[in-house]
N, C-alpha and C positions, 0 to 999 in steps of 0.2 A: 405187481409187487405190493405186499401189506405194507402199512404204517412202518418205520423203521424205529426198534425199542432201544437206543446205543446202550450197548452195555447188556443186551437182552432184559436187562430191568423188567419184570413183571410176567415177563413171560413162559408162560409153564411149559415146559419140554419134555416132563415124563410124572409118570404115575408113580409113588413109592408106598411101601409098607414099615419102611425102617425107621423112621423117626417123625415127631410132630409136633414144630415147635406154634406154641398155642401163643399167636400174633397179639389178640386182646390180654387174654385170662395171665399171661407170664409163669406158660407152664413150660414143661418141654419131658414128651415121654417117648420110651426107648419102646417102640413097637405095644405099646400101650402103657407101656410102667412109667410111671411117671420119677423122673431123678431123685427125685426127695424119697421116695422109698427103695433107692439103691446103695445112696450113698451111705458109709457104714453098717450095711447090711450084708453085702456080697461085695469082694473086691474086685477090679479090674478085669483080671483075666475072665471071671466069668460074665461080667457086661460086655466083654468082648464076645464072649460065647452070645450073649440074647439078640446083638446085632446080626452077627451073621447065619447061626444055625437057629434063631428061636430059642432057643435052652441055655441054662446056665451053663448045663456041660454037654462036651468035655472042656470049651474054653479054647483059654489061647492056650498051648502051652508053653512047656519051660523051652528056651531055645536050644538046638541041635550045636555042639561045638563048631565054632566059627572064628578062625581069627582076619580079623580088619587090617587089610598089606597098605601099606602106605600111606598112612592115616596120615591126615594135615593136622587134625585137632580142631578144625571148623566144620562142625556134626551135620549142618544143615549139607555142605559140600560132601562130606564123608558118606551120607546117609542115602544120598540122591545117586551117586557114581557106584557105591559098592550095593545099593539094592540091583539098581542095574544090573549090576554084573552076574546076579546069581541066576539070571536065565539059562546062560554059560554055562557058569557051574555047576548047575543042579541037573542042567537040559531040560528046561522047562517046558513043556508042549504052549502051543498057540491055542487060548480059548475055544478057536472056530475048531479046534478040532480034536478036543477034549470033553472029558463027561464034565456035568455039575459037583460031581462028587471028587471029581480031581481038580476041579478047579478050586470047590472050598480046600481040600487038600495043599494044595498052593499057595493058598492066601495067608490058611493059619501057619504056615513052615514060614514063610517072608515073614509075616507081621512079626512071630514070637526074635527071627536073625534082627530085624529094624530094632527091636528093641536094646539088642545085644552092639551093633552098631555104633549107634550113639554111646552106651556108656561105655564101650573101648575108644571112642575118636575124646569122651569127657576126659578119660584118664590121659589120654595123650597131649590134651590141652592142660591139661595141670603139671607136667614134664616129667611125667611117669612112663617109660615105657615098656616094664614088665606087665603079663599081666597077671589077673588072680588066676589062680588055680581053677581049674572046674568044675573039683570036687567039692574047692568053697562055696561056689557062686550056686550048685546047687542047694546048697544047705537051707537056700532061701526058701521060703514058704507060700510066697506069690510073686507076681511079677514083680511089683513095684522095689521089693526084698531082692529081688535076684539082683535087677536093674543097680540097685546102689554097691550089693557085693561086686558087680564087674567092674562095675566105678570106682569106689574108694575101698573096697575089701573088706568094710564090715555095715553095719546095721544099724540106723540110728530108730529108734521106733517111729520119735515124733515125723522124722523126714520122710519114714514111707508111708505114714497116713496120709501127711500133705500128697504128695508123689500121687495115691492112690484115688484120693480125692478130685485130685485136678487133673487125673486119666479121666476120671467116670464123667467129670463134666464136662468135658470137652472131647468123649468120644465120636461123637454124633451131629451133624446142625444141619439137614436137608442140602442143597445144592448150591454149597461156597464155589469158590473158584477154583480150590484144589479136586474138591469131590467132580466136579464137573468135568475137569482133565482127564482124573481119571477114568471116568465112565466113556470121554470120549476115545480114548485109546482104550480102551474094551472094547467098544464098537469096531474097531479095525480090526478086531480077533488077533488082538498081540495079546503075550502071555501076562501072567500077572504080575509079577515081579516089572515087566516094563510098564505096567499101568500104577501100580506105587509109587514109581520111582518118577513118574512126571506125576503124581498127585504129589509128592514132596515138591518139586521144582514150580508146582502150582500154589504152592505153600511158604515157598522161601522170599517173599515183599514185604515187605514192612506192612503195606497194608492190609496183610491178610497173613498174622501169624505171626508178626515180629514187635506190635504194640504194647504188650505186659512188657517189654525190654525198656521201654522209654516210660513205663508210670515212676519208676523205682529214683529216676533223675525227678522227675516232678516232685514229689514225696519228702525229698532229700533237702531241693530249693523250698518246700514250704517250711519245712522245719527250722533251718535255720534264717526263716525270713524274720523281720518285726514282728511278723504277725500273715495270718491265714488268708482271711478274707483279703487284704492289699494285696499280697499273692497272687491269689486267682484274679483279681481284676487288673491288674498291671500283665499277668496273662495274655487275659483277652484282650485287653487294650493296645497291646503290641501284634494283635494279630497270631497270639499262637493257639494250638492246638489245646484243649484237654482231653489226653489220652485218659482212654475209658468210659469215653459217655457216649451214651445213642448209640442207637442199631439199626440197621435195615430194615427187621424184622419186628423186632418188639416193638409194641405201644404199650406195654407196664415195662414194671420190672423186669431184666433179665434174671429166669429164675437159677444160673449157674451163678450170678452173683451174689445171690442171695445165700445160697449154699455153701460158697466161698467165704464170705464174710461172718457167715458161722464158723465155719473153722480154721478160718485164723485167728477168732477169737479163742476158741474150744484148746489153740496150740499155743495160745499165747506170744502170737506174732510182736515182735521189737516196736516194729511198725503199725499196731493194730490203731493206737490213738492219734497217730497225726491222719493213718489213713481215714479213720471215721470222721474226723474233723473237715478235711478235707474236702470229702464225699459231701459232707453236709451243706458247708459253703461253696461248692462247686456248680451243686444240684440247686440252688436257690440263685443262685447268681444267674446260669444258663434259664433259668423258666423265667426271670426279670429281663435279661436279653431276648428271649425267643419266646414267649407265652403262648406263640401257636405253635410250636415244636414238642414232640415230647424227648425229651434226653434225659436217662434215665441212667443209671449207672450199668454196664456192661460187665461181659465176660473177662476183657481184657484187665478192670481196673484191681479188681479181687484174685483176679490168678497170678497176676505179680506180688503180692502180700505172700499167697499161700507157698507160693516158689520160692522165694525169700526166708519162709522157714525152713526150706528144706535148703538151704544154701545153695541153690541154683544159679549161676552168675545170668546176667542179662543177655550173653551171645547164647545162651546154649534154649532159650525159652523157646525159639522158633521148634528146636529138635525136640524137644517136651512135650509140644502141641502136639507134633508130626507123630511122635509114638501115640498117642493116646488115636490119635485118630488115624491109626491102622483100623480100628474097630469099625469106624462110619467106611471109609474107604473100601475097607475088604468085602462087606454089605451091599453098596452100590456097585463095584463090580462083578459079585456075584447076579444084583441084578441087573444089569445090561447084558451080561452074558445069556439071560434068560430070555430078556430082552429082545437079541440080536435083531438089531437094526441098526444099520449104519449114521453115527450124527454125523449130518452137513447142512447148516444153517447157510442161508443164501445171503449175500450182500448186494448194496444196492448202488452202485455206480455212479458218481457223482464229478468223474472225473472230466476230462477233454473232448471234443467230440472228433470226429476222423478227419483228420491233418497228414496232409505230406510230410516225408522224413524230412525235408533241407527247412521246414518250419519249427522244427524241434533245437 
């Protein structure tokens, strides 16, 4: 038995072509393109296309009419149980015995319904429960456009730049815990729709996908504090958390925050001054506590700003993340399908040794 890594920490489990976030440099390029020449150049749907087919098109496309039965209005629950179900519905075949071209087939039809999901379980959480037309929601001219017509019926510009923006940068990140789920149910040659729907349920902890929900409280208690700096050090001094800092991954910059914090300024976020402030004394504070850590600001701290202009409430950020990264997800199950090899990591026993039953 090897060394035991808990948590597999560091250790590499597959080869990938999809993404490659640059640990030192504080890059991060989508099958070589680097974010910063995506972002307001191509939207969403076709950075969806460059994950999974190599090309901008044809993309995701607009979604197949879908209506969401029994919608709670808690998207992350809503998103996870009706992806599921469209194996059902649609009669999804099982990977192991499907072509590559039916399986991308598969992944772009779910991805573009996930997206349609959410913003039917949105409008049911705001106490609407007509919905829009279909004829309207097409009118839309990309996803992020369609996404708010199924939502609230019409089209704010500034909201679907943000919206589009915080798809493109968090379409993608190498092997989180959700991506990982879902590759490993690819390996079992179940269909795609059941390999999305546990990459969402991979995706639904606070620790991985729910933290832009809790910067927006942070934000809110510095603003109305005496003052910033006292703020964050009464913080830390209490033993809490600053949501948004450090990575796993990076030792610069996270470069999806850097991107973000462009355009929240570029939208004129409510929030852009207390967040810059913030950020400043947060990041000076943490390198006087920890000078051999690097904590740098995150994806999490800037994606809650950029959500925030697009009036996104803080439950619904988790299902925001999850659509954008239908993109990374539908990639990596394409590749383990290609893959095919079963994941089963070994465990290493640490338990009881062999005892009689009446010693139990």
């Amino acid at each position: 038995m090897s060394e035991v890594n808990a948590g597999l920490e560091g250790v590499v489990a597959f080869e990938t072509q999809i993404a490659e976030p640059d640990r030192e440099g504080g890059s991060l390029r989508y099958r070589g393109v680097d974010i910063e020449e995506l972002v307001g150049k191509v939207p969403f749907e076709s950075v969806w296309g460059l994950l999974v087919d190599e090309a901008f098109e044809p993309g995701l496309p607009p979604p197949e009419p879908f209506e969401l039965k029994n919608a709670s209005g808690q998207a992350m629950s809503d998103l996870q149980s009706a992806t599921a179900q469209l194996s059902a519905t649609w009669d999804l075949g099982q990977v192991i015995d499907i072509t590559d071209d039916q399986a991308r087939d598969d992944v772009r039809r779910v991805s573009a319904t996930m997206l349609s999901i959410v913003a039917q379980s949105a409008r049911v959480a705001d106490g609407v429960t007509s919905r829009v037309p279909e004829a309207t929601v097409a009118t839309g001219k990309s996803s992020a456009e369609r996404f708010l017509l199924e939502w609230r019926g019409e089209v704010n510009a500034k909201h679907a730049k943000a919206i589009d923006t915080y798809w493109i940068c968090t379409a993608e990140h190498g092997m989180n815990a959700s991506t990982f789920t879902g590759r490993v149910v690819t390996s079992t040659g179940a269909d795609c729709a059941a390999a999305l729907s546990a990459a969402v349920g991979g995706l639904s902890g606070p620790l991985h996908g729910g933290a832009p929900a809790r910067v927006l409280p942070m934000l809110d208690g510095a603003a109305a504090s005496d003052g910033v700096e006292a703020y964050v050090k009464d913080l830390l001094d209490s033993g809490e958390r600053l949501m948004g800092f450090g990575h796993r991954v990076y030792r610069a910059e996270d470069p999806r925050a850097r991107l973000l914090r462009r355009t929240a300024k570029e939208l004129g976020s409510a929030r852009f001054e207390v967040a810059e402030e913030f950020e400043r004394v947060a990041l000076a504070e943490l390198q006087a506590r920890k000078p051999d850590r690097v904590l740098a600001t995150n994806v999490e701290y800037w994606s809650a700003v950029v959500l925030d202009v697009a009036e996104i409430p803080g439950p619904l950020a988790p299902a925001m993340f999850a659509c954008s990264r239908t993109g990374g997800w539908s990639a990596h199950i394409l590749e383990q399908k290609r893959l095919g090899k079963l994941i089963r990591p070994s465990a290493k026993y640490v338990g009881p040794g062999p005892r009689p039953i009446d010693a139990v």
